[in-house]
C-alpha positions as a Python dict, from the first residue, in 0.01 Angstrom:
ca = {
    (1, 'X'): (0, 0, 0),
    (2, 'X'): (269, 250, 93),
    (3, 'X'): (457, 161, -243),
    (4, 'X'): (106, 224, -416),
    (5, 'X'): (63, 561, -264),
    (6, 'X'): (408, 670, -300),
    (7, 'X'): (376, 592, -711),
    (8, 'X'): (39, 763, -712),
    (9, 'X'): (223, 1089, -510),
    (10, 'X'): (507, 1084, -734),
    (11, 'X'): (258, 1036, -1043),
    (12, 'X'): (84, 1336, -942),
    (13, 'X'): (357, 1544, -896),
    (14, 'X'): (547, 1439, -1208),
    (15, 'X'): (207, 1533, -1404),
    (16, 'X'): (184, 1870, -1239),
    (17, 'X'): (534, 1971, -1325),
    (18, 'X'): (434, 1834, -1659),
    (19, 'X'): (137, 2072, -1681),
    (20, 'X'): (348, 2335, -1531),
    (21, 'X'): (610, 2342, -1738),
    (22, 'X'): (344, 2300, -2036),
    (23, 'X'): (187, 2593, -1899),
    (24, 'X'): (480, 2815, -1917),
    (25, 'X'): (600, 2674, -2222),
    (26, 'X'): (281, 2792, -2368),
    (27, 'X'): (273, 3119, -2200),
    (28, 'X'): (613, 3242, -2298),
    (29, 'X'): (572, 3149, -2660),
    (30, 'X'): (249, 3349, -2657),
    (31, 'X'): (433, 3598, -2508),
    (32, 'X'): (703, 3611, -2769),
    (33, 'X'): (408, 3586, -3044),
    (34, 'X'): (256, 3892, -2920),
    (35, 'X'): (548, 4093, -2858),
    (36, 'X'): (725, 4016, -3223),
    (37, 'X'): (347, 4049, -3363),
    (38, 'X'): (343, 4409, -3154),
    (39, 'X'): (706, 4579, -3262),
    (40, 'X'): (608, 4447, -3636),
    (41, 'X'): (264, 4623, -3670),
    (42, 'X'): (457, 4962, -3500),
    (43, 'X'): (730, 4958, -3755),
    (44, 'X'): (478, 4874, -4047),
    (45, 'X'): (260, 5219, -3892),
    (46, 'X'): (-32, 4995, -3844),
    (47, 'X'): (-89, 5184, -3516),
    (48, 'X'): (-437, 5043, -3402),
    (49, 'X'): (-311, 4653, -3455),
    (50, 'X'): (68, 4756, -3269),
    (51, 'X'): (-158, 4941, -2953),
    (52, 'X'): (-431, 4631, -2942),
    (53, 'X'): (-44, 4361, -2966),
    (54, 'X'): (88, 4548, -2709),
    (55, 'X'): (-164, 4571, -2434),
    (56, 'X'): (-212, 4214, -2420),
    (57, 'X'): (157, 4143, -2407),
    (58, 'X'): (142, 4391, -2134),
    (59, 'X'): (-151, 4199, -1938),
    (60, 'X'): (77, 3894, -1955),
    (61, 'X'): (338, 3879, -1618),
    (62, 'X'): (672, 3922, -1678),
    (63, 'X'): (868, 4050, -1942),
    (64, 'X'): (1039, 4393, -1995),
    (65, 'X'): (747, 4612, -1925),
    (66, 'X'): (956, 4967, -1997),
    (67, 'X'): (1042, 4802, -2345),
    (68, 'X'): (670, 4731, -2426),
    (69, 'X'): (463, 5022, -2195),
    (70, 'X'): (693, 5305, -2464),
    (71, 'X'): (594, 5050, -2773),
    (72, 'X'): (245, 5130, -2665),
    (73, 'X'): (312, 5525, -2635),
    (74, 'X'): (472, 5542, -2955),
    (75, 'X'): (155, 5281, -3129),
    (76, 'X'): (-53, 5560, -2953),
    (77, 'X'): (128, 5837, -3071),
    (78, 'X'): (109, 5723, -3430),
    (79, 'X'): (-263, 5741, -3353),
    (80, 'X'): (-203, 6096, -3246),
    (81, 'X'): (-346, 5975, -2956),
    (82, 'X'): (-66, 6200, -2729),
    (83, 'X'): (-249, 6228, -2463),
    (84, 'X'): (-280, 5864, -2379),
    (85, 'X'): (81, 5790, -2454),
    (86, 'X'): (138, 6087, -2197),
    (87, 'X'): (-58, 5903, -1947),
    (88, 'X'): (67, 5522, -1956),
    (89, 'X'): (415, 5673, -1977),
    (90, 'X'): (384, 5911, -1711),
    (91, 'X'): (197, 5591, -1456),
    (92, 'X'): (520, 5380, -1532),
    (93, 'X'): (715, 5639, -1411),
    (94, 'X'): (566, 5705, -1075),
    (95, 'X'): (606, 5365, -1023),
    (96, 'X'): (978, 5334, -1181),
    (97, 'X'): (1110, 5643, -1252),
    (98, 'X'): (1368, 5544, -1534),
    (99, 'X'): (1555, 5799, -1754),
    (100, 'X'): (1381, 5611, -2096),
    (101, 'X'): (1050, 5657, -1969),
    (102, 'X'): (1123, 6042, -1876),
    (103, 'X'): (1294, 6079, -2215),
    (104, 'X'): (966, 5919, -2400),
    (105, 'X'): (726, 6112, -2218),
    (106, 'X'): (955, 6433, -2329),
    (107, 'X'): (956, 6334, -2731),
    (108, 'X'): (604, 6261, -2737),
    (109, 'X'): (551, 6598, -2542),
    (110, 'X'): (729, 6765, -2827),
    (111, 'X'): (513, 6561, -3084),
    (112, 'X'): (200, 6673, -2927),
    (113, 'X'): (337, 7008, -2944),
    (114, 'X'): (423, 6980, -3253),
    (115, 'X'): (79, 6810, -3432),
    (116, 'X'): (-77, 7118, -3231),
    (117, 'X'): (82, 7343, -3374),
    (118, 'X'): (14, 7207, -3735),
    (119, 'X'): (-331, 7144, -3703),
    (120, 'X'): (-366, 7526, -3586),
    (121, 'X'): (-144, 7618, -3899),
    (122, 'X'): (-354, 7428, -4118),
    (123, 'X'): (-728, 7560, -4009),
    (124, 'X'): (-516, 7931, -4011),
    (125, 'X'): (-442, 7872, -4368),
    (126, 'X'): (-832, 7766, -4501),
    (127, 'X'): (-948, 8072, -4365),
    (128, 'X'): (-654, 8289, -4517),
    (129, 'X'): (-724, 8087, -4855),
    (130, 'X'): (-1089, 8199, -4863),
    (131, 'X'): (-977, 8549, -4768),
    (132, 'X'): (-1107, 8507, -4416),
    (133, 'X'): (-834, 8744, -4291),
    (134, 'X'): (-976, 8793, -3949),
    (135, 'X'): (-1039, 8439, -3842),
    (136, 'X'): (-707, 8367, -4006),
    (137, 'X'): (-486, 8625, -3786),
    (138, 'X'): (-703, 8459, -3465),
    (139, 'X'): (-559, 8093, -3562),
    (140, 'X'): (-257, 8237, -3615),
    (141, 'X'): (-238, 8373, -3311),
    (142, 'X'): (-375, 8072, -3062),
    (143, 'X'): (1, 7919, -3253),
    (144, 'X'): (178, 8160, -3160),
    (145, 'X'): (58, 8049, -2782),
    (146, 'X'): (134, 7704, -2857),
    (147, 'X'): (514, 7740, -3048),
    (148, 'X'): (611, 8130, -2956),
    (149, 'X'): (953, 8092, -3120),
    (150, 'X'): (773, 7952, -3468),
    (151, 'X'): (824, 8252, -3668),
    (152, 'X'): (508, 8113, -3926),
    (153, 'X'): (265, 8265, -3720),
    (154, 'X'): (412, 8606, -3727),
    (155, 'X'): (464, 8635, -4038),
    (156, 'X'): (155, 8504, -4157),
    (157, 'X'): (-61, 8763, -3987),
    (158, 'X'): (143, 8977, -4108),
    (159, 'X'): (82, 8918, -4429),
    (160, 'X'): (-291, 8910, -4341),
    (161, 'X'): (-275, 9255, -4212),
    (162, 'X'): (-111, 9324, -4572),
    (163, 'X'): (-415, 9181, -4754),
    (164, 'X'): (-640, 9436, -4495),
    (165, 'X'): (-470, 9759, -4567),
    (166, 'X'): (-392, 9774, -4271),
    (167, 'X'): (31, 9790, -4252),
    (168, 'X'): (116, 9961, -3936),
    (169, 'X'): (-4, 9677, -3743),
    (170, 'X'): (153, 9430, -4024),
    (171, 'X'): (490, 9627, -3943),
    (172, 'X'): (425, 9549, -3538),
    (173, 'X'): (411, 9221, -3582),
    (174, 'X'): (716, 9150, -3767),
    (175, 'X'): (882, 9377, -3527),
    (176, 'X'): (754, 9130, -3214),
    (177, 'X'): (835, 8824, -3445),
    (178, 'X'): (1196, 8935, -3471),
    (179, 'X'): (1247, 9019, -3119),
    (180, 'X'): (1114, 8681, -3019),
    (181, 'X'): (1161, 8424, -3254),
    (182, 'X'): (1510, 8606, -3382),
    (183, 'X'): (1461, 8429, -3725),
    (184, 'X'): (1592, 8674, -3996),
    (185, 'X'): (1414, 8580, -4262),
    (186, 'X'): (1142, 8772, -4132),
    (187, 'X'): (1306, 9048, -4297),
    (188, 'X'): (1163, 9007, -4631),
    (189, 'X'): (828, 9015, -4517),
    (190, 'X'): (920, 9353, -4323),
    (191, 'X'): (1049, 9506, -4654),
    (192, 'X'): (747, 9421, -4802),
    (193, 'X'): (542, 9586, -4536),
    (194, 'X'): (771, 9892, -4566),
    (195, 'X'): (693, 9906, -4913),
    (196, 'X'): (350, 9921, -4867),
    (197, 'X'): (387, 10212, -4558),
    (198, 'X'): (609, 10406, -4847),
    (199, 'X'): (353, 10364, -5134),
    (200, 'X'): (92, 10491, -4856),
    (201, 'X'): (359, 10747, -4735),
    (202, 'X'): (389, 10855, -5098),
    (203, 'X'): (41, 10863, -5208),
    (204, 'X'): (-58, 11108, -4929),
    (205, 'X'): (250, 11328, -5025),
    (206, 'X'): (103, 11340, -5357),
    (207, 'X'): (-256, 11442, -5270),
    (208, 'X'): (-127, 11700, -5038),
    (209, 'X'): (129, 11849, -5329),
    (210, 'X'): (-178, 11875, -5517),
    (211, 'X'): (-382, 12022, -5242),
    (212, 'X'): (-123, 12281, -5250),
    (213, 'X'): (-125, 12333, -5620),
    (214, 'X'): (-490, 12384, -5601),
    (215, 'X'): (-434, 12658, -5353),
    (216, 'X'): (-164, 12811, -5584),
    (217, 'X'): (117, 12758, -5323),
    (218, 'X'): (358, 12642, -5524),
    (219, 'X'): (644, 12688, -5270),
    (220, 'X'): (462, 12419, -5045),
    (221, 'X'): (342, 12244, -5350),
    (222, 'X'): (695, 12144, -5453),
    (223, 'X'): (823, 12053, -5126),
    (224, 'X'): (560, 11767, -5081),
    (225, 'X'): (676, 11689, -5420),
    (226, 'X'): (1066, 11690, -5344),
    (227, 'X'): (941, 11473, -5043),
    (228, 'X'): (745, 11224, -5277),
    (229, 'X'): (1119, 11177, -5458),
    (230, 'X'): (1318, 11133, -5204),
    (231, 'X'): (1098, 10847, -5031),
    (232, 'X'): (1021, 10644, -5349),
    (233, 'X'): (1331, 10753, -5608),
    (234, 'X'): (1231, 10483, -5899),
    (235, 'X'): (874, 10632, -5915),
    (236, 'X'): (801, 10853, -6189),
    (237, 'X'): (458, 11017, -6079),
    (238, 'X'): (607, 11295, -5867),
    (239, 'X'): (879, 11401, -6094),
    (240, 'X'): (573, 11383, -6408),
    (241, 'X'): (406, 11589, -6164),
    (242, 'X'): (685, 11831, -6043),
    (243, 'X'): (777, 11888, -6382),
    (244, 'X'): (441, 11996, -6522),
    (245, 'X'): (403, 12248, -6262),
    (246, 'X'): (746, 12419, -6377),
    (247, 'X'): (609, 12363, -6714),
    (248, 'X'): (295, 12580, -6645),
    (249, 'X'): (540, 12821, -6522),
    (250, 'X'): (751, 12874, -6763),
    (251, 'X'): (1012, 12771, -6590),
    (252, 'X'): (1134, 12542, -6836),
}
């Protein structure tokens, strides 16, 4: 009886470790399955598979967890899903504050910022497409809140403010762009705005010269012509102008 019981003890033990070591056999080559099935839908950008692989290799114990909790951020991310990659990333690290997991949760940070900033942009630009010039310069301006060294945004209401006549304010906002962003290619967009405040300069110089005319004084009349000259050289109107009123003089 003993030698009976004994085989049927060491049966049942054999036949658990059996199933055991069945068990794990099993578990760890699902395990692999899901995790090579996981890194190959993330590098093949097929972002809703790569999140669904990598939760359940996640709900499985064991394995590197850091590894597959910032596959799942970046499967997320590709989603533009940012804020849920912020949010698994930033519960692994209250639990295990590792530098990869801080460094993850900083380049998705800088994604988000960045698909912000582009999807702004991009509604900025329909409205300044249909001439919407208002609504565009508002966009504009919630990007400039969301990237403040981005010198698009600057000089895209700028250019907006071009389209509205109204070039003082264009001329501010280059001025603010290049004091905060530093980017010197703003520069071309000022020297267009100048050239519109000199063509409005000019034209005003040219009424009041004929104002002046009108009034028949000619001393005051030529000045606001001289004026005209020297602030737009390479224009002929004033010197046309100028010249007719010596003409009418005799002063040929």
């Amino acid at each position: 009886k003993e030698r009976i019981t004994m085989a049927i003890i060491t049966v049942f033990i054999l036949t658990v470790i059996s199933l055991l070591m069945v068990y794990s056999h099993v578990r760890k080559k699902s395990y692999l399955e899901q995790a090579v099935m996981a890194e190959n839908y993330l590098n093949a950008g097929n972002y809703e598979l790569a999140v669904e692989a990598y939760k359940k290799v996640l709900s499985i114990k064991g394995g590197d967890k850091q590894l597959f909790t910032i596959g799942l951020a970046e499967a997320y991310a590709g989603l533009n899903e940012y804020d849920k990659a912020l949010e698994i990333l930033r519960a692994f690290y209250m639990k295990s504050p590792e530098i990869k997991i801080k460094e993850k949760i900083e380049e998705i940070t800088s994604q988000k910022t960045d698909y912000e900033f582009s999807q702004i942009i991009s509604r900025a630009e329909v409205f300044f497409s249909k001439n919407e010039y208002e609504k565009a310069i508002a966009e504009f301006e919630k990007a400039k809140q969301v990237k403040s060294k981005d010198s698009t945004p600057y000089r895209r209401i700028a250019e907006a403010y071009i389209q509205l006549g109204e070039y003082e304010k264009a001329q501010e906002e280059i001025f603010e762009g290049q004091e905060i962003t530093g980017d010197e290619t703003l520069k071309t967009t000022l020297m267009k705005v100048n050239s519109y405040l000199n063509r409005e300069q000019y034209d005003m110089l040219m009424n009041q010269a004929a104002e002046y005319i009108l009034q028949e004084n000619y001393k005051d009349g030529v000045e606001k012509y001289q004026e005209a000259i020297n602030l737009m050289p390479y224009e002929s109107a004033a010197y046309i102008d100028l010249a007719n009123l010596y003409i009418s003089q005799g002063n040929y």
